[in-house]
N, C-alpha and C positions, 0 to 999 in steps of 0.2 A: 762894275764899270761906272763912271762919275756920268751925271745927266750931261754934261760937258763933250765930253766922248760920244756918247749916244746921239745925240745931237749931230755930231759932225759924221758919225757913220749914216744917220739920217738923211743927212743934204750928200753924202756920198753915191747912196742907195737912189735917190731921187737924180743927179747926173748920171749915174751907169743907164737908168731906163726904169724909173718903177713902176713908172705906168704901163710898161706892159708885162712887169711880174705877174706869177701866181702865187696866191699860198694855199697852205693846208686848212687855214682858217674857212668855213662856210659860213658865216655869217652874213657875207654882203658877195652878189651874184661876180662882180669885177675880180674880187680875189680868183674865183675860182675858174673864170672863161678864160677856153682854151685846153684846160690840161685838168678835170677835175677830179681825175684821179691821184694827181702827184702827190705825195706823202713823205714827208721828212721828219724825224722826230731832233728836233733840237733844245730835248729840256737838258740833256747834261752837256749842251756845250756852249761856249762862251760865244757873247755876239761877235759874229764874222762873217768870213765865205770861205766856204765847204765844197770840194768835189761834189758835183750828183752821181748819183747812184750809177746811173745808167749812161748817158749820155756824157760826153770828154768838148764837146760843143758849148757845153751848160755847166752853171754851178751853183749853189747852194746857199743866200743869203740869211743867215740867223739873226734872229731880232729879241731881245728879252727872253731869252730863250724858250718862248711859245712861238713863233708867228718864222715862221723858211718860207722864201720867196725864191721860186724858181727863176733865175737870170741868165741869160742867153749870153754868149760873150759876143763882141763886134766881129767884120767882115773883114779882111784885109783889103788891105788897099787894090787888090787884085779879084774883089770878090770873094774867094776864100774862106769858109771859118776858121776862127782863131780856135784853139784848145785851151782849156783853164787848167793851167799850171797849177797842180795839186801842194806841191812844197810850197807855192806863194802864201798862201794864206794860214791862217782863218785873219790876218789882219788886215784889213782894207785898205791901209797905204801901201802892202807890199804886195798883196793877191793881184795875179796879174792876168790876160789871156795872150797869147805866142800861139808864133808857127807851131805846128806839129811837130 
């Protein structure tokens, strides 16, 4: 993937909420408060967004394929969690969250 791309999934990553991602990275206490057990291995997959594991509320944002940030999808306009659409992605312009 070009630094060009990267880049723009960056500033993507940064509008959806990156400030309150986790990852699996320990190195710095922020990555990890909250959820510091969550565990995603994203060396064999292309930066994107991924289903979680567990949870149909949340999904899976890959970075250089060391560094998955766990991302919460938004509320409906009625309160609501939205569900992350597993077929939208791993690409960031079409990875989407929807009704259930």
């Amino acid at each position: 993937m070009s630094s060009q791309k990267v880049l723009v999934f960056a500033i993507f990553a940064i509008a959806l909420g990156f400030a309150n991602a986790k990852s699996t990275k320990k190195t710095s206490a922020w990555y990890t408060e909250g959820t510091p057990n969550f565990e995603y291995d994203c060396s064999d997959k292309a930066d994107g967004n991924y289903p979680h594991p567990t949870l149909c509320t949340h999904y899976v944002a890959c970075v250089a394929k060391t560094h998955a940030y766990e991302m919460v999808c938004a509320l409906s306009h009625d309160g609501k969690p939205l569900h992350y659409v597993a077929s939208s992605g791993p690409d960031p312009e079409t990875s989407t969250c929807d009704y259930p």
